[in-house]
C-alpha positions in Angstrom: 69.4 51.3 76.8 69.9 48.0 78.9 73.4 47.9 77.5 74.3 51.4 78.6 73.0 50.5 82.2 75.2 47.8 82.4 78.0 49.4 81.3 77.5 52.3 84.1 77.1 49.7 86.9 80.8 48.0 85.3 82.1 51.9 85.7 80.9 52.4 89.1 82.1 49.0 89.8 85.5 49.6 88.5 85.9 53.0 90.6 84.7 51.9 93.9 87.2 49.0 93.7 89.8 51.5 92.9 90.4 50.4 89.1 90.5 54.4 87.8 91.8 54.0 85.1 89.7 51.5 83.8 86.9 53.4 84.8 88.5 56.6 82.8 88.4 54.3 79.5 85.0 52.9 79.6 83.5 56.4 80.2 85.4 57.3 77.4 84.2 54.2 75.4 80.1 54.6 76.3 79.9 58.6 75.8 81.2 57.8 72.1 78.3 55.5 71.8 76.1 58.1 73.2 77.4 60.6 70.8 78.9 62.6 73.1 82.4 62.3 72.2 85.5 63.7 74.3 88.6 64.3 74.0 91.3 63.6 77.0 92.8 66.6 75.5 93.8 68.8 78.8 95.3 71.5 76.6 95.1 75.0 78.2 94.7 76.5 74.9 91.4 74.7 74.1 90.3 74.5 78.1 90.0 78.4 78.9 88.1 79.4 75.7 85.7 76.5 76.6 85.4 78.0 80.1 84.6 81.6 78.7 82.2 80.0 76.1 80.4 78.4 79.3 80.5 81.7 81.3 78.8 83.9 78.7 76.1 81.0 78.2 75.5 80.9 81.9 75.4 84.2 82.0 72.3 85.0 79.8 70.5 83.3 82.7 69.0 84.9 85.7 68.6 82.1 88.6 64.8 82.4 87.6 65.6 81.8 83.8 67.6 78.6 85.0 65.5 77.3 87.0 62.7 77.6 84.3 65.0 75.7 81.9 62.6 72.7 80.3 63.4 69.2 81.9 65.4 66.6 79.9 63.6 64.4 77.8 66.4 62.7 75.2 67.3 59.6 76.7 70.8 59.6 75.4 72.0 62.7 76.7 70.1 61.8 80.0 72.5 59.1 80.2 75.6 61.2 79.0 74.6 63.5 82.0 74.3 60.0 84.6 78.0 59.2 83.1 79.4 62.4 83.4 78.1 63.1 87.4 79.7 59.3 88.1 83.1 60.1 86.2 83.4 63.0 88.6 85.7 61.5 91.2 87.4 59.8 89.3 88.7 62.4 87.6 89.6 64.2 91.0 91.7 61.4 91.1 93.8 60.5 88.1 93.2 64.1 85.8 91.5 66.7 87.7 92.3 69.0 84.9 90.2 67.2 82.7 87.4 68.3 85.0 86.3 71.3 83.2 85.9 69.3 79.7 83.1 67.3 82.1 81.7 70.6 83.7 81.6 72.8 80.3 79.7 69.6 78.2 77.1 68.9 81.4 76.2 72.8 81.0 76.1 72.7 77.3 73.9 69.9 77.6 71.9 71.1 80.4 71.0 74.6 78.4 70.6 72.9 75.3 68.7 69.8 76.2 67.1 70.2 79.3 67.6 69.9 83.1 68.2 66.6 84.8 69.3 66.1 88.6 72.7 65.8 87.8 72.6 68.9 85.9 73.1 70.6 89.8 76.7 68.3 89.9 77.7 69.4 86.8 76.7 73.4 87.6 78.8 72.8 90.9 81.5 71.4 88.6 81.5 74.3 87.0 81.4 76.5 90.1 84.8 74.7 91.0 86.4 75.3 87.7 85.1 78.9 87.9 86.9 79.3 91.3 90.9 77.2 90.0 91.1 78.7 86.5 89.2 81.6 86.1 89.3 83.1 89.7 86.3 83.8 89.8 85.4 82.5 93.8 82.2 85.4 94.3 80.4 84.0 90.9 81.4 80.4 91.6 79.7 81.3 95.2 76.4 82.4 93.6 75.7 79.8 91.1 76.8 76.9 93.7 73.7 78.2 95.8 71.3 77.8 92.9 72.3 73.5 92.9 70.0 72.8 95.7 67.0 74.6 94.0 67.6 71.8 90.8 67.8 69.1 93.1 64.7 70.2 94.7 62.8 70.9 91.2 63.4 66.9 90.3 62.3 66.1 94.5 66.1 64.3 93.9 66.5 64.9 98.3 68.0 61.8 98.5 70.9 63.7 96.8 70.7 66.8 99.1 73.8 65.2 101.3 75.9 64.6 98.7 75.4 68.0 96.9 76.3 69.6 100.6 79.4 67.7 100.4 81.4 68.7 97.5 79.8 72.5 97.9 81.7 72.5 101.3 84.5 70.2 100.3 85.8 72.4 97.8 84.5 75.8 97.4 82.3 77.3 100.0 85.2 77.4 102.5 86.4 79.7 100.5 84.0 82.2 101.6 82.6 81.3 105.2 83.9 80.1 108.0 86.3 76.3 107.6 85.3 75.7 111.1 81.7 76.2 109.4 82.0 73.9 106.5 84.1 71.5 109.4 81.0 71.0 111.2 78.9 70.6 107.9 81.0 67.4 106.9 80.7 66.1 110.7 77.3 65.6 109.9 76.8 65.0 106.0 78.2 61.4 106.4 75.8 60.1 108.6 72.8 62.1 106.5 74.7 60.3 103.0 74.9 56.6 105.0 71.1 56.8 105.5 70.7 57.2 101.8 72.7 54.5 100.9 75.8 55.8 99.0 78.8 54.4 101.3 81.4 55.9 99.1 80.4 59.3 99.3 79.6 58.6 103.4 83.5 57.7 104.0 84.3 60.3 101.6 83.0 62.9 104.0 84.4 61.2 106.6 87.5 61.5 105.3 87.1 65.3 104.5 85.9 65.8 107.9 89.2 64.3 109.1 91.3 66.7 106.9 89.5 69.8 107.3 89.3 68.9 111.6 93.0 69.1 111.4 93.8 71.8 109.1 91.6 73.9 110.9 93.5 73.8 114.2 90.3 71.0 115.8 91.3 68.6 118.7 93.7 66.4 117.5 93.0 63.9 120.0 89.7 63.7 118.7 90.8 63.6 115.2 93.2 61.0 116.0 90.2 58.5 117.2 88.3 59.3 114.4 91.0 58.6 111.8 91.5 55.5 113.8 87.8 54.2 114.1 87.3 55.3 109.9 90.3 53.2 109.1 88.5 50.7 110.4 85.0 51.3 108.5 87.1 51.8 105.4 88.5 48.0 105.8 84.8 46.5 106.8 83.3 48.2 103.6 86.2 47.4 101.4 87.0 51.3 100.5 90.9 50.1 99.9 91.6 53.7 98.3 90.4 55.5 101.1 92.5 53.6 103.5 95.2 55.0 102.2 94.2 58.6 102.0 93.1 58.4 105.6 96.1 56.2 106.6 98.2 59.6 105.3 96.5 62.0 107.3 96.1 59.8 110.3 100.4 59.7 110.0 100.3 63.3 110.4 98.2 63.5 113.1 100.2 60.7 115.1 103.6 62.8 114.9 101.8 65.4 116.3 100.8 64.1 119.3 103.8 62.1 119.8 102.4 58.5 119.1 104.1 55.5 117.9 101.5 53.8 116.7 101.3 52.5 113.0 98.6 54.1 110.5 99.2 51.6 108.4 98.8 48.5 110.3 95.5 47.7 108.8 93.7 44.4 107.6 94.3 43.8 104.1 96.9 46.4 103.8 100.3 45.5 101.9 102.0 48.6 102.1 104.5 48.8 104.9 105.0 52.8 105.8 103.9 55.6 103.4 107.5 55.6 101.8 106.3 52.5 100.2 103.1 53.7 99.6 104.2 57.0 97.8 107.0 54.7 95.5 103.8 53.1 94.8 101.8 55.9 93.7 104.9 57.9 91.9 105.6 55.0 89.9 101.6 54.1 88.5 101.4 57.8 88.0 98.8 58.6 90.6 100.4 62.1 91.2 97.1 63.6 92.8 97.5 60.9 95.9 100.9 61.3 96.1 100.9 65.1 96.3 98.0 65.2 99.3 100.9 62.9 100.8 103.7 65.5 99.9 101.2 67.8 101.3 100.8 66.2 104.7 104.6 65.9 105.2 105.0 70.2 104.4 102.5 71.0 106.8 103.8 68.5 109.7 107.7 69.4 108.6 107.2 73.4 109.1 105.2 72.8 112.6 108.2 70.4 113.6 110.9 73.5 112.0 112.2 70.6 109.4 112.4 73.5 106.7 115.2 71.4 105.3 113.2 68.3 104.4 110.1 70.1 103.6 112.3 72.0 100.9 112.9 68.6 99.6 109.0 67.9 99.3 108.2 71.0 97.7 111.0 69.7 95.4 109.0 66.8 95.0 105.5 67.9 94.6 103.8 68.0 91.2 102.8 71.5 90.7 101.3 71.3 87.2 98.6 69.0 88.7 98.0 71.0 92.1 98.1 74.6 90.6 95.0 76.5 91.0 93.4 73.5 93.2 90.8 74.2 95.7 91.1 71.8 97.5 91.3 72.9 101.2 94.6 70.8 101.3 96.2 72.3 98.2 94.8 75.6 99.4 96.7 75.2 102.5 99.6 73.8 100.9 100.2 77.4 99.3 100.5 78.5 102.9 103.0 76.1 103.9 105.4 76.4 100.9 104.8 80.0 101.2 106.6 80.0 105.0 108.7 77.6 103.6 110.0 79.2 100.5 111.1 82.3 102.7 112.9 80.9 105.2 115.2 78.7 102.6 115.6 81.9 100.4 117.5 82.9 103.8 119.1 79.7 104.3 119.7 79.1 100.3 121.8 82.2 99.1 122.6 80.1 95.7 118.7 79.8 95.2 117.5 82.3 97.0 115.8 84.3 93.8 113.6 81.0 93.2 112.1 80.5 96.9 111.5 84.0 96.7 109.5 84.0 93.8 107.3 80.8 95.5 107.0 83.0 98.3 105.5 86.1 97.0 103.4 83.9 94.5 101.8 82.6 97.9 101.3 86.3 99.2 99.4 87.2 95.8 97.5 84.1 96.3 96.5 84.9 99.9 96.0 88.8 99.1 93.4 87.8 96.8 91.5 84.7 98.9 91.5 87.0 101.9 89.2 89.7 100.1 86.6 86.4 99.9 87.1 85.4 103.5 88.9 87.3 106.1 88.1 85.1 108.7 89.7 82.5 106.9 93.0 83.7 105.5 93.6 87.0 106.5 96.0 85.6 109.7 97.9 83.4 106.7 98.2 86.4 104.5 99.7 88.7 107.5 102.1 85.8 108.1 103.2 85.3 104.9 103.9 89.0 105.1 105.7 88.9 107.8 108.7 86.3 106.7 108.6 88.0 103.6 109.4 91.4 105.7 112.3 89.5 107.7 113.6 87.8 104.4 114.3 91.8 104.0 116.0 92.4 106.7 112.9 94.9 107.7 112.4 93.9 111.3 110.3 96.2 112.8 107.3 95.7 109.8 107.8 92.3 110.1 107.1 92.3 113.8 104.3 94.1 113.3 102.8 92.0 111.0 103.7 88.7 113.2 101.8 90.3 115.9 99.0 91.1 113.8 98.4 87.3 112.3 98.8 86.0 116.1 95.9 88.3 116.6 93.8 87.7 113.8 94.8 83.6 114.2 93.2 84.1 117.9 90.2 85.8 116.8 89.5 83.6 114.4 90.1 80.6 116.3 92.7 78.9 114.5 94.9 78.4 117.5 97.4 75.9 115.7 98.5 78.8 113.5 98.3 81.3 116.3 101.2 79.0 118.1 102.9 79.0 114.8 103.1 82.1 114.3 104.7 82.8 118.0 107.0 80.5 116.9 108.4 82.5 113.9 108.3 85.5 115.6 110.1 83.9 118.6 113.2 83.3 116.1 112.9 87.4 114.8 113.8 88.3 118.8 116.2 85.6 119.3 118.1 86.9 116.1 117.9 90.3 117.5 118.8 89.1 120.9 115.7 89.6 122.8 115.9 86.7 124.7 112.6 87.8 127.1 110.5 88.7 124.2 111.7 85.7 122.9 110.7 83.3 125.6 107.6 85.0 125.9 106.4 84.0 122.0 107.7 80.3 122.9 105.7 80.5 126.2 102.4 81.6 124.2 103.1 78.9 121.4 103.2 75.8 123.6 100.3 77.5 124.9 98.9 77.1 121.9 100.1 73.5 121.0 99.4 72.5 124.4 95.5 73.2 123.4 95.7 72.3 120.5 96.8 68.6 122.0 100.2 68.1 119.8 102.0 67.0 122.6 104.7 65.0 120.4 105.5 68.7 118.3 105.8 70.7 122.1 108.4 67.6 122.8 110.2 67.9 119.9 110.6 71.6 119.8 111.3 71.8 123.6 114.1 69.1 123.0 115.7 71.7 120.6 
């Protein structure tokens, strides 16, 4: 087995230096020699009966029974499981939609085989995949609490951090509070740096960037921290991550109205993220380049460019980011949501297709709101609402602006409560309520003004 070690510290090597791709290959190349074959076959028709198959298994099992599951004592699948839990980002990277070929063969192995410590990564995996393909967020919720009793069965608390990480990355948001999981992530990096594991630690970091300001945090404050992790991201040579944070800390700098350059860092070739994205589209790293695409909808409909952030919708790749959990995908369903509706207005010739993205975002929000009201319930009223106006039914769809500025204030997400003053702001001034109208506009630089995006209260005051 000395040969297998080697070859898992060459993967992990070639993934934290950003080599993905190379990574993907020798995974593929070791779990044949471990006898645990897989295919890079992301066919639908092969994925979802695999899921069910998984579901009914896991099923069978009470959290008792699971945890009562024999450990694992065949060294060969032990190491299949240790390749499988290091593939795992990499795959989030360059084919996320092979993820639930990893998830479904760790919890095959795990009921078949035995328990290992990784067995809780790939029972989360499979909590995620339960959540994108099968909509199932309640049972996903459940079995993701029952990870931290495995880790705790092999005394593995050294991986306690890193398990709190992806469970609030990507799927307990979806049923308590994001300001919640926000807070989690603030302090799971320095708990994950005293373990050791850097690349998870500035992975946090970076997801407690993106969630600080998607959630409507300071953006002052976010806008140091992006700063001071670019920095940490150059020291410890996390050239990948540099990038990712360079893209969010570009949307926070419009924002507040900065010039300075997010990607005027050490080591760092890439001149503006137009090169950066010409960069990604053209090595096929589509999952980087839409959490760019992503970043330039959300900062586009807070700066009323529904024009260009048309275009990026255009642009996005959809067959990767459908179903995502992703807090930024999620959110991206928002965005083109609001978008969608106001260019099936503006749009006569396409006005069928936007409309059709819109109301796919309503179903989507319908749904997530019945797991977390607090969450999406003032996005789902939204939506509503510019779906009522794109029907020329005014006085329901000032109801329903009213009631997601409500529920956005209640629920403290006051960057949404401004944009939605905003949009309702336009339904007077169409109808020529021009005190109602300044009042909304009033309340949303309010709002902005809080919120500390002083270059968007410029911009839309110059207008």
């Amino acid at each position: 087995m000395d040969q297998v070690k080697c070859h898992h510290i060459t993967m992990q090597t070639l993934a934290s230096t950003g080599n993905f791709q190379k990574a993907f290959d020798k995974f593929f190349e070791v779990m044949k020699q471990l006898g645990e074959e897989l295919s890079p076959n992301v066919d639908p028709s092969i994925i979802f009966p695999a899921m069910y198959a998984t579901k009914n298994d896991l099923n069978k099992y009470s959290t008792e029974d699971l945890m009562n599951v024999p450990k694992m004592t065949d060294k060969k699948k032990q190491w299949a499981m240790t390749f499988m839990d290091s593939i795992i980002p990499c795959v989030f990277v360059i084919s996320p939609l092979f993820l639930p070929t990893i998830a479904n063969r760790m919890m095959s192995l795990s009921l078949r085989y035995g328990l290992t410590k990784e067995s809780a990564f790939g029972l989360y995996s499979y909590c995620y995949c339960l959540g994108c393909m099968l909509q199932d967020i309640d049972e996903g919720y459940h079995w993701i609490k029952v990870t931290r009793l495995m880790l705790e069965r092999f005394n593995a608390t050294e991986l306690c951090p890193k398990l709190k990480l992806v469970q609030y990355s990507f799927l307990i948001y979806m049923k308590e509070p994001l300001q919640s999981a926000t807070n989690v992530l603030f302090h799971c990096r320095e708990d994950i740096m005293m373990v050791g594991d850097v690349e998870y630690a500035i992975l946090s970091a970076h997801f407690h960037c993106q969630f600080a300001v998607l959630t409507g945090a300071s953006l002052s404050n976010a806008e140091k921290e992006c700063d001071s992790l670019s920095m940490e991201m150059f020291r410890l040579k996390q050239t990948q991550s540099i990038l990712e944070n360079a893209s969010i800390h570009h949307m926070v700098l419009q924002l507040i109205g900065s010039d300075k350059d997010p990607f005027a860092i050490p080591g760092i070739t890439y001149k503006d993220e137009d090169e950066v994205l010409d960069h990604l589209e053209s090595s096929g790293n589509v999952v980087f380049a839409n959490s760019i695409y992503i970043h330039r909808v959300v900062t586009a409909c807070f700066f009323r460019r529904y024009e260009y952030a048309a275009d990026m919708i255009e642009k996005y790749h959809s067959e990767v980011g459908k179903g995502s959990l992703v807090l930024s995908a999620v959110m991206y369903a928002f965005f083109e949501g609001l978008v969608a509706f106001r260019m099936a207005r503006s749009r006569p010739n396409d006005e069928q297709k936007w409309l059709v993205k819109g109301e796919s975002a309503i179903q989507r929000y319908q749904t997530w709101t019945t797991h977390s009201e607090w969450n999406f319930e003032n996005k789902f009223l939204l939506l509503e609402a510019e779906s009522l106006f794109s029907q020329c039914n005014y006085d329901s769809a000032e109801k329903k602006y009213i009631a997601s500025i409500e529920s956005a204030r209640r629920h403290k997400f006051i960057h949404e409560q401004g944009l939605a003053l905003d949009l309702l702001a336009s339904l007077y001034k169409l109808r020529g309520d021009s005190d109602k109208e300044t009042e909304c506009l009033e309340g949303a630089y309010g709002c902005y003004e809080t919120w500390g995006a002083h270059g968007l209260l410029s911009h839309i005051r110059d207008e």
